[in-house]
Backbone bond lengths (Angstrom), bond angles and torsions (degrees), N, CA, C in turn:
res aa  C-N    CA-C-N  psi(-1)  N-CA   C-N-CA  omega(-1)  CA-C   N-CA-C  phi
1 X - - - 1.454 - - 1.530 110.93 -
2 X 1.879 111.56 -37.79 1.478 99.33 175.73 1.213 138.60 -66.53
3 X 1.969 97.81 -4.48 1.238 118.00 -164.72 1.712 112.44 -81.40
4 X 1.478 89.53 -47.42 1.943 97.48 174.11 1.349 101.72 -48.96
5 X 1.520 119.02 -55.80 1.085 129.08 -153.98 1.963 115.01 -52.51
6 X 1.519 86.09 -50.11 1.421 110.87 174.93 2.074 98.12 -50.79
7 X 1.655 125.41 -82.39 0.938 102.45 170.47 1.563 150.59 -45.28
8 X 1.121 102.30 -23.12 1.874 112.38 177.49 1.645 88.53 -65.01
9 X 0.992 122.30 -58.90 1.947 111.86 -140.28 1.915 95.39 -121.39
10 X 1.367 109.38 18.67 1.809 98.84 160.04 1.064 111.47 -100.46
11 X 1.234 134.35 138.84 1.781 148.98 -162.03 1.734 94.95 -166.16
12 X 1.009 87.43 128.08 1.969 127.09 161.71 1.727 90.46 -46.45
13 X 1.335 117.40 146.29 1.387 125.90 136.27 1.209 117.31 -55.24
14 X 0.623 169.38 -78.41 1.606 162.54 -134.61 1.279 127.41 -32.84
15 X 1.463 111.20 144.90 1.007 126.67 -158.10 1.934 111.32 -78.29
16 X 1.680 109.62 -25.59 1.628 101.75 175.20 1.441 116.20 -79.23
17 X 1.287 120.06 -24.74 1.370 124.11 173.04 1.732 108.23 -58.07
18 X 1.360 102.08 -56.61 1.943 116.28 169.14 1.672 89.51 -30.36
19 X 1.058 103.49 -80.02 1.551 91.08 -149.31 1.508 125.56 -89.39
20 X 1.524 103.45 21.44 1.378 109.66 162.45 1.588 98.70 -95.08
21 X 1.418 131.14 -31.46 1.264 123.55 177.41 1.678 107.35 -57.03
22 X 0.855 112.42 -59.39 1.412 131.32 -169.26 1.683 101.71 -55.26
23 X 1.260 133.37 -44.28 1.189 150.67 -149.63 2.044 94.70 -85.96
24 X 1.431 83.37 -56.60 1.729 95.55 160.41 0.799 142.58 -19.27
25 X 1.351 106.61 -86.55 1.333 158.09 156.97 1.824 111.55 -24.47
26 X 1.656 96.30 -72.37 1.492 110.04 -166.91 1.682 101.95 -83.44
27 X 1.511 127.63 -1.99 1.172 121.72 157.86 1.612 118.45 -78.31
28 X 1.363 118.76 -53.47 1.350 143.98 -178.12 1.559 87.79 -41.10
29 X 1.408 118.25 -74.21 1.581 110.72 -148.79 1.600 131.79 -59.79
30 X 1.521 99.54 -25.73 1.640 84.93 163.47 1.158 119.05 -91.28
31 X 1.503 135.12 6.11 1.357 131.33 174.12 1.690 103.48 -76.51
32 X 1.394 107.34 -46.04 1.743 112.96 174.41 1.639 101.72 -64.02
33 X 1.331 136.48 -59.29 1.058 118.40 169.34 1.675 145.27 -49.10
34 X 1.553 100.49 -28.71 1.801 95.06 145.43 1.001 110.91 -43.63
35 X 1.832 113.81 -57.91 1.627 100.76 -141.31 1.791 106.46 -77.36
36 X 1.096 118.69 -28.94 1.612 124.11 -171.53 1.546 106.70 -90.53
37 X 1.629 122.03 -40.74 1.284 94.63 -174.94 1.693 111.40 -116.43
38 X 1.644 104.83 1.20 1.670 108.22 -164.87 1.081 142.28 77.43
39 X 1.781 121.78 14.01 1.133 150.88 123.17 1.635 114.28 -3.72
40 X 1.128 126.48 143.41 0.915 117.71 120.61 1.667 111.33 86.35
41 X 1.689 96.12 23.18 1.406 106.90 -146.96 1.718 156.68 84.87
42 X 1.604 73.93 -29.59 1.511 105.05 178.83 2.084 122.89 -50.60
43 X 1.412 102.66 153.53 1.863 88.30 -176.05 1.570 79.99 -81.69
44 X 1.414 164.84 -23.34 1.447 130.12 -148.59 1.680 109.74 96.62
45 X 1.472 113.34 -174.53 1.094 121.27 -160.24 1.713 104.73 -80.50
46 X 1.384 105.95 -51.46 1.340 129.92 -174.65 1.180 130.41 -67.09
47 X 1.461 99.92 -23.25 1.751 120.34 -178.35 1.857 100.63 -88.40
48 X 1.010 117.39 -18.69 1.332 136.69 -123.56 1.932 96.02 -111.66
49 X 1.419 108.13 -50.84 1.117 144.68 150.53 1.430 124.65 -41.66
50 X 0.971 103.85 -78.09 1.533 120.45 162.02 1.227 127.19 -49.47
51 X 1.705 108.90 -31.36 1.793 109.28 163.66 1.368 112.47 -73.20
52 X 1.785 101.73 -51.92 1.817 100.51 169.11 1.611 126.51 -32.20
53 X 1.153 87.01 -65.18 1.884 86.62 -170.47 1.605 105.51 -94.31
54 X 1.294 132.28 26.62 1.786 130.96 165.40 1.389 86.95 -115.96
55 X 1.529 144.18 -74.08 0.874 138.78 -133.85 2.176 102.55 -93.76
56 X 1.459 79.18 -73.57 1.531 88.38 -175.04 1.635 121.56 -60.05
57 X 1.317 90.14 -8.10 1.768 108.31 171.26 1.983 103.98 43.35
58 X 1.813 93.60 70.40 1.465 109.64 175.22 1.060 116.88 -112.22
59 X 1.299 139.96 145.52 1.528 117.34 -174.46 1.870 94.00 -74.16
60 X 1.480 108.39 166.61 1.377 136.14 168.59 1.928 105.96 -39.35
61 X 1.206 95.80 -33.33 1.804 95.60 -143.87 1.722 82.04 -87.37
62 X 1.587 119.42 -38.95 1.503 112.08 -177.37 1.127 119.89 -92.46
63 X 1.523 136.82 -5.27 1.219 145.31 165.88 1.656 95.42 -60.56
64 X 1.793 124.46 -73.25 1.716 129.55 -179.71 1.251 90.60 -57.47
65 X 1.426 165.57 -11.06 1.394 151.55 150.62 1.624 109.44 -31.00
66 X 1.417 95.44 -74.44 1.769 144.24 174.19 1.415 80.11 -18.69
67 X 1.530 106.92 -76.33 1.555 109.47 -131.94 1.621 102.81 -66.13
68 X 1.427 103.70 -55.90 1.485 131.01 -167.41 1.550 101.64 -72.06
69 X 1.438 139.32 -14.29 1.626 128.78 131.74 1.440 121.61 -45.22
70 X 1.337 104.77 -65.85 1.645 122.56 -177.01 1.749 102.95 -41.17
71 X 1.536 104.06 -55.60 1.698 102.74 -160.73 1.896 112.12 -93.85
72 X 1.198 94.60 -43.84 2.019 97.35 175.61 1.248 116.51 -79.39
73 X 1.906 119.90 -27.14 1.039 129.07 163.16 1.944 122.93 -62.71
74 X 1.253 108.18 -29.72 1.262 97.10 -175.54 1.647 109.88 -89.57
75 X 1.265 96.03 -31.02 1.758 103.97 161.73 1.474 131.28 -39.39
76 X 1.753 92.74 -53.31 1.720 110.79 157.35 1.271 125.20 -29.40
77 X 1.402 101.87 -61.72 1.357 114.02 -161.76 1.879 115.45 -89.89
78 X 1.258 99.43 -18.84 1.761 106.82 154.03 1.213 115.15 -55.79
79 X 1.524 109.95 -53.87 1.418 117.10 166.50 1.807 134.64 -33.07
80 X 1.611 85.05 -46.65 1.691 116.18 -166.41 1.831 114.83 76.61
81 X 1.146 99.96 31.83 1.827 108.66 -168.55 1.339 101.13 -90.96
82 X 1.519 124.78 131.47 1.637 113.22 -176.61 1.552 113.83 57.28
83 X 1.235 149.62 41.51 1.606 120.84 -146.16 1.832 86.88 -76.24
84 X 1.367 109.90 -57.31 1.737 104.24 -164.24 1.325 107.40 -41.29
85 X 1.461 124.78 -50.50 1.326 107.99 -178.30 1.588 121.25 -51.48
86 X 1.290 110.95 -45.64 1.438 102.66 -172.33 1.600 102.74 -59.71
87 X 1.460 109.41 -47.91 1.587 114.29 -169.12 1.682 99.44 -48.34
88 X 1.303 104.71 -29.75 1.450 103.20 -158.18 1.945 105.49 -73.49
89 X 1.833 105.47 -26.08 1.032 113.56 -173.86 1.657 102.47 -84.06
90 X 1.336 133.76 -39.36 1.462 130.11 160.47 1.294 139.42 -40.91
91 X 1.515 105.74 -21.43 1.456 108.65 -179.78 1.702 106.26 -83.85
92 X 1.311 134.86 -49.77 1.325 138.31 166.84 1.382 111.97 -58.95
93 X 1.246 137.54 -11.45 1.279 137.64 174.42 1.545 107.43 -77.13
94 X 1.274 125.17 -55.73 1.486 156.55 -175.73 1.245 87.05 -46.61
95 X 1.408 114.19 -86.45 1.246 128.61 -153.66 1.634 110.95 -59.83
96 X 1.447 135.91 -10.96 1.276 167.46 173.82 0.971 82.25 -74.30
97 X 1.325 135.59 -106.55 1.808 144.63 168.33 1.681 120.27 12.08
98 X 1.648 80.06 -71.67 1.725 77.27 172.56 1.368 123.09 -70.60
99 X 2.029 129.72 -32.22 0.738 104.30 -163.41 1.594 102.46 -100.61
100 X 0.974 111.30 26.47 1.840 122.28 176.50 1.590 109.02 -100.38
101 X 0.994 113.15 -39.64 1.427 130.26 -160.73 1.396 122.31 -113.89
102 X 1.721 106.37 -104.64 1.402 128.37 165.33 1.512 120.81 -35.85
103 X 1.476 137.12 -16.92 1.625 132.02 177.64 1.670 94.78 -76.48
104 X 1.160 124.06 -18.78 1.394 125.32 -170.90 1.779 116.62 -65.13
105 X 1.258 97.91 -32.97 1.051 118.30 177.99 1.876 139.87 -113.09
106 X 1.706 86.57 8.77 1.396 106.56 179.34 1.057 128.23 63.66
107 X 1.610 136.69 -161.90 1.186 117.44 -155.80 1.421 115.64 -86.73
108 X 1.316 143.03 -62.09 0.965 161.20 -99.09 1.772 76.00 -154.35
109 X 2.038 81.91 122.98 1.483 114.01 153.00 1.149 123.51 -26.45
110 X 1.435 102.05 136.04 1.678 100.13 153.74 1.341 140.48 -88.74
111 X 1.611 109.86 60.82 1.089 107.59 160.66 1.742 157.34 -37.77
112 X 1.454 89.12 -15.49 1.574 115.59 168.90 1.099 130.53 -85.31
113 X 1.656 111.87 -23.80 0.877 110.64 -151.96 1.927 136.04 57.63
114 X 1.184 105.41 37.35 1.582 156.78 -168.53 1.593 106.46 -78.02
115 X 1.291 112.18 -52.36 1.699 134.97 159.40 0.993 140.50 -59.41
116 X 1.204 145.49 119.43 1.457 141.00 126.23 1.690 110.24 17.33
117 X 1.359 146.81 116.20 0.996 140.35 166.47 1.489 120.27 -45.83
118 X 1.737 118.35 108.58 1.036 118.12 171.57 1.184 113.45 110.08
119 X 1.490 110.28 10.70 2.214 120.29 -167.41 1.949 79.36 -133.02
120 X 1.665 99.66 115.48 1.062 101.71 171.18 1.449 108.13 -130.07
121 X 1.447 143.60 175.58 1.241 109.00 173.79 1.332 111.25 -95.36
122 X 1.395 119.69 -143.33 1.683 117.85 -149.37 1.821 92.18 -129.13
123 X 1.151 113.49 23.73 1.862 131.66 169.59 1.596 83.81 -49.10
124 X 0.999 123.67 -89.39 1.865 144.17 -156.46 1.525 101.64 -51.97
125 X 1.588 111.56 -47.84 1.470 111.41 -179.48 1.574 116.47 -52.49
126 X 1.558 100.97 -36.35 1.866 97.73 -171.57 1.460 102.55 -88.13
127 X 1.549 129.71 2.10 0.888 137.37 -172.55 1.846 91.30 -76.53
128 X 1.206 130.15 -58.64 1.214 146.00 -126.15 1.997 84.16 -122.32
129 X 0.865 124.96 25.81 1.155 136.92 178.17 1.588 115.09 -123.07
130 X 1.619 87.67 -53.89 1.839 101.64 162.94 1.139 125.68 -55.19
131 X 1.320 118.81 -47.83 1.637 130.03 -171.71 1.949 95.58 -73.20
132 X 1.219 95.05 -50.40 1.453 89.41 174.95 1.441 118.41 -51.72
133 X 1.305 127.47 -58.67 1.471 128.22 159.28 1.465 102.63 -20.59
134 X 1.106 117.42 -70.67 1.916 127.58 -140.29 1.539 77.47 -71.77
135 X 1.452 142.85 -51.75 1.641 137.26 -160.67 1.688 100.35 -63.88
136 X 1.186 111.39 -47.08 1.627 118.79 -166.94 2.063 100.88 -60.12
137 X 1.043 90.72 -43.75 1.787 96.20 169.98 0.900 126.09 -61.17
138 X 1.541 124.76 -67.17 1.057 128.87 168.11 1.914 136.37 -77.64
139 X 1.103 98.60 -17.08 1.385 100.19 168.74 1.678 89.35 99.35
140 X 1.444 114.61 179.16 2.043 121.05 171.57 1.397 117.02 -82.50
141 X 1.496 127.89 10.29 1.129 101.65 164.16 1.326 125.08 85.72
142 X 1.475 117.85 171.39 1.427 119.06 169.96 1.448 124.92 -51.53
143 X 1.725 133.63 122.54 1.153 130.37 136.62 2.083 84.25 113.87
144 X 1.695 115.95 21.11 1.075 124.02 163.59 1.570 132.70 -68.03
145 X 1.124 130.07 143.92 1.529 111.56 158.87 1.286 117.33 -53.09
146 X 1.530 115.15 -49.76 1.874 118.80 165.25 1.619 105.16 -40.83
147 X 1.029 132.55 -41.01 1.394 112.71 -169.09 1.524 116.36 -111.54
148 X 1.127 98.60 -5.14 1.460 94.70 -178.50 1.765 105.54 -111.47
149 X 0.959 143.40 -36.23 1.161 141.75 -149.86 1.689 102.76 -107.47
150 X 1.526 95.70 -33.12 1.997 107.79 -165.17 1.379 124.49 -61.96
151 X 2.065 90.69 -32.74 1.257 120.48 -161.78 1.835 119.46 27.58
152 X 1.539 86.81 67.50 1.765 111.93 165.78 1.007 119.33 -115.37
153 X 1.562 123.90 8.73 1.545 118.21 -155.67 1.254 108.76 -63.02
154 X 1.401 112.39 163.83 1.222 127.12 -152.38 2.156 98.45 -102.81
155 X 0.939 98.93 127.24 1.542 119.21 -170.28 1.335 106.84 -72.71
């Protein structure tokens, strides 16, 4: 058991892991904060919900997945607490995204405004897929709860 434990939450100091957490992290949270509190432009929890399971036709239980990754998850990972797990929970989320949503609209943003309001492509998603990769490897990095508090660092 000390052994999982040891891999889930040992991470290097380093400074590229830092700022892919951080990079993560501080992207993720106002997108979760539209969706849960309405920030930021966002419809809120309820509006939010109601698009999931009317429109995107998700069940209830993976739409509050969605949200509560997006918003406690990116918090997490500001933190640096667990990072692989969360990273580990971002990569199937993403990839959900694109293939729910974003493939509809191909690769590359809508910068033109070219789209349907709200069909962008899935450019940003593999963006946030990558960083997730690079966190799940390496662990959060310098100035983490994993590395500072766990005292597992990696030798």
């Amino acid at each position: 058991m000390k052994n999982i434990r040891n891999k889930i939450f040992t991470t290097a100091g380093n400074w590229p892991a830092t700022i892919s957490r951080l990079t993560l992290g501080l992207i993720l949270l106002p997108h979760g904060a539209q969706k849960l509190l309405g920030l930021f432009g966002g419809m809120g929890f309820s509006n939010t919900m109601q698009y999931f399971t009317g429109v995107v036709h998700l069940p209830w239980l993976i739409g509050f997945i969605v949200i509560m990754i997006e918003f406690f998850g990116s918090i997490i990972l500001l933190l640096g607490w667990a990072t692989r797990i969360v990273a580990a929970l971002i990569i199937p989320l993403f990839i959900g995204i694109i293939i729910t949503h974003h493939s509809q609209a191909g690769f590359f943003m809508d910068w033109f405004g070219a789209n349907p309001k709200g069909f962008e492509g899935f450019e940003f998603d593999l963006l946030m897929i990558g960083l997730a990769m690079s966190l799940l490897i390496s662990g959060g990095g310098r100035f983490s709860i994993d590395h500072r508090y766990l005292n597992v660092q990696a030798k």
